[in-house]
Gaussian input, Z-matrix of N, CA and C with variables (Angstrom, degrees):
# hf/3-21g

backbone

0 1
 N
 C     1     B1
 C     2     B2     1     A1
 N     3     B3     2     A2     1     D1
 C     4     B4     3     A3     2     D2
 C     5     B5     4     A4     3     D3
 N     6     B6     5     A5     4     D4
 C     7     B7     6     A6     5     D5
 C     8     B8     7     A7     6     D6
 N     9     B9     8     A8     7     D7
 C    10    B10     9     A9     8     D8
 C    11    B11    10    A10     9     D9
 N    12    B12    11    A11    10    D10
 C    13    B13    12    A12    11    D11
 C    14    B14    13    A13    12    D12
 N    15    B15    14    A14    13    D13
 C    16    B16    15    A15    14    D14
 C    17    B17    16    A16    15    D15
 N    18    B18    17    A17    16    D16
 C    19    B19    18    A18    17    D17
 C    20    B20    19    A19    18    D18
 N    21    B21    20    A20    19    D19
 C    22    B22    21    A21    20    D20
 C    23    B23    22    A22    21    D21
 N    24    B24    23    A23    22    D22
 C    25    B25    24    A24    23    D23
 C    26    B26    25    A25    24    D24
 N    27    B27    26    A26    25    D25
 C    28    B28    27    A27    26    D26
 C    29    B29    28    A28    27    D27
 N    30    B30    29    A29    28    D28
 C    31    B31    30    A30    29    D29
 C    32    B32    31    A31    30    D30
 N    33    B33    32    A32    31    D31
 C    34    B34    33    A33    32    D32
 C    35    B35    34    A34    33    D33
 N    36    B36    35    A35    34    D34
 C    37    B37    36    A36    35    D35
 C    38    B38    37    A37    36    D36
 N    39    B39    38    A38    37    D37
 C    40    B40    39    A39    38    D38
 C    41    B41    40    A40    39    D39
 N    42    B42    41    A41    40    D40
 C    43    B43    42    A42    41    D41
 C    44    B44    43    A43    42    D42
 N    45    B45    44    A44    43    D43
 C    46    B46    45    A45    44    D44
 C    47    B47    46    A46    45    D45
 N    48    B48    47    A47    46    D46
 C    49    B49    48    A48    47    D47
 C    50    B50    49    A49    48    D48
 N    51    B51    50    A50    49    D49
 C    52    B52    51    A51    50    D50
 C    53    B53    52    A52    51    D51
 N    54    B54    53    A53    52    D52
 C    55    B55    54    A54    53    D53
 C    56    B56    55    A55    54    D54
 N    57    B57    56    A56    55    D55
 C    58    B58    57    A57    56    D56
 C    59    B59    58    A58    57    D57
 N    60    B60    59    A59    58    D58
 C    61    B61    60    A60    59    D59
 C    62    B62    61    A61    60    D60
 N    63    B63    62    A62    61    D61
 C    64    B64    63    A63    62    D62
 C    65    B65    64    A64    63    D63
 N    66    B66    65    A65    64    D64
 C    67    B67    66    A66    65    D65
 C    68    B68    67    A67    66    D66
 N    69    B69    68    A68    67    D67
 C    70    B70    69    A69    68    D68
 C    71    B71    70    A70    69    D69
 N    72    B72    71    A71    70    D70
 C    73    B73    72    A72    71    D71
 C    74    B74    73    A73    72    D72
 N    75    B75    74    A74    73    D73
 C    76    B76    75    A75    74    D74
 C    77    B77    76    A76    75    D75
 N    78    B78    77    A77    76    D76
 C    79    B79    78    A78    77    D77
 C    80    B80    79    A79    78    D78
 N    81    B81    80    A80    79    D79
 C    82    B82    81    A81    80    D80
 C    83    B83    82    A82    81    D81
 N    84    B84    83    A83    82    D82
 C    85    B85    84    A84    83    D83
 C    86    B86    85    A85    84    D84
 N    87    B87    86    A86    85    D85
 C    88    B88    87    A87    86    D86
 C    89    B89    88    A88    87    D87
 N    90    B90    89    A89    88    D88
 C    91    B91    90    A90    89    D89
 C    92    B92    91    A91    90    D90
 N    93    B93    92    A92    91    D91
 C    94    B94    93    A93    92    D92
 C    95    B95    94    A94    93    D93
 N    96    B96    95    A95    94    D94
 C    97    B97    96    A96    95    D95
 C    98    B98    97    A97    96    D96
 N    99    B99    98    A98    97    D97
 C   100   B100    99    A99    98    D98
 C   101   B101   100   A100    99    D99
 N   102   B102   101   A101   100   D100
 C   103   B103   102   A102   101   D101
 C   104   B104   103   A103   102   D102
 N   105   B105   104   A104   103   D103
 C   106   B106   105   A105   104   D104
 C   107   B107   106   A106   105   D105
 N   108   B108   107   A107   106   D106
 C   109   B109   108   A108   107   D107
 C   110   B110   109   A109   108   D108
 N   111   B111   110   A110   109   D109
 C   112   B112   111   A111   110   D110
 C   113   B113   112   A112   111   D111
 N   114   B114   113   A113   112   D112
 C   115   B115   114   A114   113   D113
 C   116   B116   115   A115   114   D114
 N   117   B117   116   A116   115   D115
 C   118   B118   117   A117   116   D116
 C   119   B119   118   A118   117   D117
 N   120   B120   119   A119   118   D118
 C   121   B121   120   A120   119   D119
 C   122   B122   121   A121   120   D120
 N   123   B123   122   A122   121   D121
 C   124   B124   123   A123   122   D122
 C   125   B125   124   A124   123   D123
 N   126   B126   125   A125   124   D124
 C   127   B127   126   A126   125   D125
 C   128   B128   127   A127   126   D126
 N   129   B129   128   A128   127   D127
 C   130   B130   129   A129   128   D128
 C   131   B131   130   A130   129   D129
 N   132   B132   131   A131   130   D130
 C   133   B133   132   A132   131   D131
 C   134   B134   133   A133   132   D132
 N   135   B135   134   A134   133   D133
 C   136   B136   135   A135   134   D134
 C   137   B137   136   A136   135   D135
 N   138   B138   137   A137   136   D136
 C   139   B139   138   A138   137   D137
 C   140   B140   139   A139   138   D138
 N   141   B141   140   A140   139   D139
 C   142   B142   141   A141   140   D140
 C   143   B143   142   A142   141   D141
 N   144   B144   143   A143   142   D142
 C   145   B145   144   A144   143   D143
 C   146   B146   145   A145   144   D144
 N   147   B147   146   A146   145   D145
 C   148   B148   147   A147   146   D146
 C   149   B149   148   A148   147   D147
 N   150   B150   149   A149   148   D148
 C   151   B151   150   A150   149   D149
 C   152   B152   151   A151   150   D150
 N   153   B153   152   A152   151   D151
 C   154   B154   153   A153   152   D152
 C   155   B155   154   A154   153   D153
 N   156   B156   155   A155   154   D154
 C   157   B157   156   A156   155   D155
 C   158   B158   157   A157   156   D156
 N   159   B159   158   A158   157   D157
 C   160   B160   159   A159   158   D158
 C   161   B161   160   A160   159   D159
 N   162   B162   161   A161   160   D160
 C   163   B163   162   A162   161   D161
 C   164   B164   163   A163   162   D162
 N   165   B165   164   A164   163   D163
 C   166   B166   165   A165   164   D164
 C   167   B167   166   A166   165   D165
 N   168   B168   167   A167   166   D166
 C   169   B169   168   A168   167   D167
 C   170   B170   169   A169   168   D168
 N   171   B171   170   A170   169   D169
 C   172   B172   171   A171   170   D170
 C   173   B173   172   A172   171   D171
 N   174   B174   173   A173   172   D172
 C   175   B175   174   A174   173   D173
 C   176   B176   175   A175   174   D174
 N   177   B177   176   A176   175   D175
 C   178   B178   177   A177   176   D176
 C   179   B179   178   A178   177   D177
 N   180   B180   179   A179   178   D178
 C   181   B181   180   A180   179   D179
 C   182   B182   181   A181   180   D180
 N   183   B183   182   A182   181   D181
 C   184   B184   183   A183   182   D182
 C   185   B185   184   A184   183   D183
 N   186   B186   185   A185   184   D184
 C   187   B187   186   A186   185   D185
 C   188   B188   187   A187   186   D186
 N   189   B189   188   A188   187   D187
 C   190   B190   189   A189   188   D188
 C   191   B191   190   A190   189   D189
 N   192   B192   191   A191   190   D190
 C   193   B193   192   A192   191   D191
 C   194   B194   193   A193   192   D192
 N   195   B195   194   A194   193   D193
 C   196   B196   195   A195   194   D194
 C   197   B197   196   A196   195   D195
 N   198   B198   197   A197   196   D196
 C   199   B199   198   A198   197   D197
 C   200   B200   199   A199   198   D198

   B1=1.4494
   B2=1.5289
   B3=1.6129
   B4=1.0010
   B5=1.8255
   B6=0.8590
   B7=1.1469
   B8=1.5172
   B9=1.8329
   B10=1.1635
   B11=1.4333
   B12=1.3576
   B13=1.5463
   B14=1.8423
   B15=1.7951
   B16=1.3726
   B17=1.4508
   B18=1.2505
   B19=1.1407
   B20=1.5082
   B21=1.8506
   B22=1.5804
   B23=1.1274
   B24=1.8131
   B25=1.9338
   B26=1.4580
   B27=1.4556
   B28=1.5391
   B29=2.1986
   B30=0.9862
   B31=1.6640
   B32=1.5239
   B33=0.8428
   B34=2.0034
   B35=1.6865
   B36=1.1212
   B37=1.2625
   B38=1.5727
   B39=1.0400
   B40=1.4706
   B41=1.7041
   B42=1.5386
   B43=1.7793
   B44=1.3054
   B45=1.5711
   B46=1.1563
   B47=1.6764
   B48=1.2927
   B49=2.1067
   B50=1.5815
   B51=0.8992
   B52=1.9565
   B53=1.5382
   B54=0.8236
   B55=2.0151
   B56=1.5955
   B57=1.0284
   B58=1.6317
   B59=1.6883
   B60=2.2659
   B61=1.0549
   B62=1.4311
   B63=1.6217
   B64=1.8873
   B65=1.5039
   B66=1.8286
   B67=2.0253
   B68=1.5404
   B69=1.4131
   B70=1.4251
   B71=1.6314
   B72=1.6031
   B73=1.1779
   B74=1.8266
   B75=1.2034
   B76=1.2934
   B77=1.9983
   B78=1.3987
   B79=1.6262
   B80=1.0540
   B81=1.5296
   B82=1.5155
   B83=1.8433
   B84=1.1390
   B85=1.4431
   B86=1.6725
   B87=1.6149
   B88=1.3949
   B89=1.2788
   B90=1.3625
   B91=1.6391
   B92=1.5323
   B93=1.0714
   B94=1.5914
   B95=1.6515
   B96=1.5287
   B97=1.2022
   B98=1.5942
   B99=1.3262
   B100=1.6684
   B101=1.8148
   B102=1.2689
   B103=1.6444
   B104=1.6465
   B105=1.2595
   B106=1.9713
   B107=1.3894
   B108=1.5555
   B109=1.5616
   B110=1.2533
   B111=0.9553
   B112=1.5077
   B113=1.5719
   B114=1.5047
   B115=1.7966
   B116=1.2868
   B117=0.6525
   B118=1.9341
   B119=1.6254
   B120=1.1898
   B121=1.4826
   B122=1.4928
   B123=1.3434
   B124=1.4995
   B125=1.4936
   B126=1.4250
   B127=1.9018
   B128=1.6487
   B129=1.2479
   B130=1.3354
   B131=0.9458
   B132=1.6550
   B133=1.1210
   B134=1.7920
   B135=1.1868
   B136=1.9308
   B137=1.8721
   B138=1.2162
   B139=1.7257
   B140=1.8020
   B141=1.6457
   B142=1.2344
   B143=1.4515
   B144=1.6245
   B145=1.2309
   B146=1.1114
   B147=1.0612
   B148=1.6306
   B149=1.6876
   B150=1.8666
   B151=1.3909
   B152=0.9359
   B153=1.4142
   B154=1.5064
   B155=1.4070
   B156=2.1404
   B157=1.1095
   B158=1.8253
   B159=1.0857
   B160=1.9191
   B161=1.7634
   B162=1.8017
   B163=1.2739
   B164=1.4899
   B165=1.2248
   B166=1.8009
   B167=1.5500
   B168=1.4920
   B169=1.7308
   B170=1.7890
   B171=1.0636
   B172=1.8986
   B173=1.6728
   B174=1.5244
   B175=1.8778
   B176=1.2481
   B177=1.9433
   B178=1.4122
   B179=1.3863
   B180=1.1256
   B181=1.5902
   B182=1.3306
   B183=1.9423
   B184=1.6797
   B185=1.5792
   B186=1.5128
   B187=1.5670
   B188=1.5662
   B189=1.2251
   B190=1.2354
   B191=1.8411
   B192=1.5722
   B193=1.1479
   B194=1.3348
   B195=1.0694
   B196=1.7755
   B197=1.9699
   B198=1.1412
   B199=1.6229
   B200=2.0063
   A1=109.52
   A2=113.64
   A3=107.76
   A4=132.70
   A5=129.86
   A6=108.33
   A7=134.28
   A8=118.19
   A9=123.97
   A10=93.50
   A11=117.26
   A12=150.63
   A13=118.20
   A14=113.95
   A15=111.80
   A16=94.70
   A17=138.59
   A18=129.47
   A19=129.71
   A20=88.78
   A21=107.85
   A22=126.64
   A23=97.49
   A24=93.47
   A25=100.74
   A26=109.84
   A27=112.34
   A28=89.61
   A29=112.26
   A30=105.42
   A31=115.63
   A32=115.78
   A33=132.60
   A34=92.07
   A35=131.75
   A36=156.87
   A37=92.15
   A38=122.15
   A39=154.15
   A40=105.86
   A41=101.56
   A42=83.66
   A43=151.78
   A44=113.85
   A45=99.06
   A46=119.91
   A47=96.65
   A48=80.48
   A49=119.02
   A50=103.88
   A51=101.69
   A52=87.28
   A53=150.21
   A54=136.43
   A55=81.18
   A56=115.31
   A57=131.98
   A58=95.58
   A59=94.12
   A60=97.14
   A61=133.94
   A62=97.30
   A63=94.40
   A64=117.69
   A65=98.37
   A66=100.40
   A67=107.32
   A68=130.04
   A69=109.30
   A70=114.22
   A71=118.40
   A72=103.94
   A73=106.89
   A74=124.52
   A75=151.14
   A76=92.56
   A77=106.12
   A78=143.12
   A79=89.03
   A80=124.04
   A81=145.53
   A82=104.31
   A83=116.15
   A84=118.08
   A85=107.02
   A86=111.59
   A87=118.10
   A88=116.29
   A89=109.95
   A90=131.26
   A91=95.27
   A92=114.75
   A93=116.83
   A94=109.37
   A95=97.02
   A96=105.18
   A97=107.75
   A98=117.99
   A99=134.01
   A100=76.06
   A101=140.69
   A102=139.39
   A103=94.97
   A104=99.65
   A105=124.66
   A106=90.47
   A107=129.95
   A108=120.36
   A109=93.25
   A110=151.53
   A111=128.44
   A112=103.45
   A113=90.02
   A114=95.54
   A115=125.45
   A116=151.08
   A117=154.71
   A118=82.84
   A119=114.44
   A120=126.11
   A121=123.66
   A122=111.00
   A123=128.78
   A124=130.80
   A125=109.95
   A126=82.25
   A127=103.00
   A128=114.64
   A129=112.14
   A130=169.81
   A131=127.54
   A132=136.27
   A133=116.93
   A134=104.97
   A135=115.15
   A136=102.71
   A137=99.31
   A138=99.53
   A139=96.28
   A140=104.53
   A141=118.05
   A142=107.21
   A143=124.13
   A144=106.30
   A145=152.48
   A146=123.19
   A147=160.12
   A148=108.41
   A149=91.59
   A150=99.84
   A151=122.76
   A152=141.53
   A153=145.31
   A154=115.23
   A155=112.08
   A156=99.94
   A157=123.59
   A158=85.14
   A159=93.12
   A160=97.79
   A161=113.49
   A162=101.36
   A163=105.63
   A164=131.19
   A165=119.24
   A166=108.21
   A167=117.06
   A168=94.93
   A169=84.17
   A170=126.27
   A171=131.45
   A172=88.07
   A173=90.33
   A174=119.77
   A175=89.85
   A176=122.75
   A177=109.21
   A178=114.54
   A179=139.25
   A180=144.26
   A181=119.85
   A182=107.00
   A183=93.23
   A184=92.04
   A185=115.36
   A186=118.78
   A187=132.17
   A188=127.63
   A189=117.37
   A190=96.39
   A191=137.46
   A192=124.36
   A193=120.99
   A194=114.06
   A195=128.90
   A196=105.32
   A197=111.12
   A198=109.41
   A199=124.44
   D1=126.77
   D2=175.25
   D3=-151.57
   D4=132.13
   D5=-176.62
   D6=-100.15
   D7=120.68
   D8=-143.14
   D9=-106.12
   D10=126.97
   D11=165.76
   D12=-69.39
   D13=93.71
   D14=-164.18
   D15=-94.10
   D16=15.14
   D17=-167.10
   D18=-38.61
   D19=-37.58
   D20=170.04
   D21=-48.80
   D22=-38.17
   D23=-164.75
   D24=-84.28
   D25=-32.38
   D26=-159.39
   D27=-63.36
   D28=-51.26
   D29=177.99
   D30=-55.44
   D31=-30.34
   D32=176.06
   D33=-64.87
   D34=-56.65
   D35=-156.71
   D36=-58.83
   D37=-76.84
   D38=-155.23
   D39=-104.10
   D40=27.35
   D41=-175.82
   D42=45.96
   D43=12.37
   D44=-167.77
   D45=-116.28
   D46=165.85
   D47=-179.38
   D48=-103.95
   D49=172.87
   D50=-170.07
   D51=-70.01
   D52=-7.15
   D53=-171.80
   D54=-91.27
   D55=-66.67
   D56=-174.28
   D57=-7.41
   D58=-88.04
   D59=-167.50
   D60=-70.97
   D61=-23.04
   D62=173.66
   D63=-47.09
   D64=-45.09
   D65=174.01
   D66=-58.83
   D67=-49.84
   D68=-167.85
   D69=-71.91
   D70=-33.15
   D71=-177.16
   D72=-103.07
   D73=60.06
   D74=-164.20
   D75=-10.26
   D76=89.80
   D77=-169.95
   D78=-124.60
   D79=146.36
   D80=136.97
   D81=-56.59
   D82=136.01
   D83=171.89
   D84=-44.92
   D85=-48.78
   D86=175.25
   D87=-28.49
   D88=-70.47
   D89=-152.26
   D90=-75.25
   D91=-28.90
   D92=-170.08
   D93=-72.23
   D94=-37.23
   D95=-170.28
   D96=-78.32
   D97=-29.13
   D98=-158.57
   D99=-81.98
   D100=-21.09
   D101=-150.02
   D102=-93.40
   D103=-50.61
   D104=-163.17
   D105=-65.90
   D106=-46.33
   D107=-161.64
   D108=-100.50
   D109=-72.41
   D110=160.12
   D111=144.15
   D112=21.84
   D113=146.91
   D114=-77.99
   D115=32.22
   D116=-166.12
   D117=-95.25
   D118=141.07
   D119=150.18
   D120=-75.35
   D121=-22.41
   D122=-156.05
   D123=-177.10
   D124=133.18
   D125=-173.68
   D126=-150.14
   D127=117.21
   D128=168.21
   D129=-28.88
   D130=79.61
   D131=-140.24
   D132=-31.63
   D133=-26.85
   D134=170.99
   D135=-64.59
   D136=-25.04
   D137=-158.78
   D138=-79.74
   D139=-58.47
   D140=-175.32
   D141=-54.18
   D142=-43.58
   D143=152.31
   D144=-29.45
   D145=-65.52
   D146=137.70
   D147=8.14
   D148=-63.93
   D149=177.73
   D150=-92.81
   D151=-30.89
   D152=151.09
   D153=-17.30
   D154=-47.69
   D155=176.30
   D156=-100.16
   D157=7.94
   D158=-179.91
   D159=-86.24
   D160=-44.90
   D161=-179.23
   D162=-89.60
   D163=8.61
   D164=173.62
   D165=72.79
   D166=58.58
   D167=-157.80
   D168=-153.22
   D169=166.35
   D170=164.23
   D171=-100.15
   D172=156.02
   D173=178.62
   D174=-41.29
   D175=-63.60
   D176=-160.20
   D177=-76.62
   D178=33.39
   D179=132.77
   D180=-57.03
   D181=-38.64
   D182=-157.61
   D183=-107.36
   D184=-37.50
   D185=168.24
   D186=-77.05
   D187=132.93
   D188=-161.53
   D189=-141.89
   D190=114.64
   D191=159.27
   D192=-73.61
   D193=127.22
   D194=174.74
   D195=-86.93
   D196=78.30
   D197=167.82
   D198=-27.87

């Protein structure tokens, strides 16, 4: 069971680059990047916000459980 992180496509999707979104949803390049590859352990419902509305998208766009 696992849960898979599309962050990539949804930015591919929408043009944008990880500098892009770390500046609009005020992210460290780090954390943004640790978000995109989909090591994050965890991420804050303020954060996932954040980006939902910078990339125009619902949570289940960027989160996906793999059974």
């Amino acid at each position: 069971m696992a849960i898979i992180v599309n962050l990539d496509v949804m930015m591919a999707k929408r043009k944008m680059s990880l500098n892009e979104l770390s500046e609009k949803v005020d992210l460290t390049l780090a954390n943004v990047s640790i978000l995109k590859t989909g090591k994050a352990k965890a991420i804050r419902f303020s954060t996932l916000s954040a980006i939902c509305k910078v990339l125009d998208c619902q949570p289940g766009d960027i989160l996906e459980f793999k059974g």
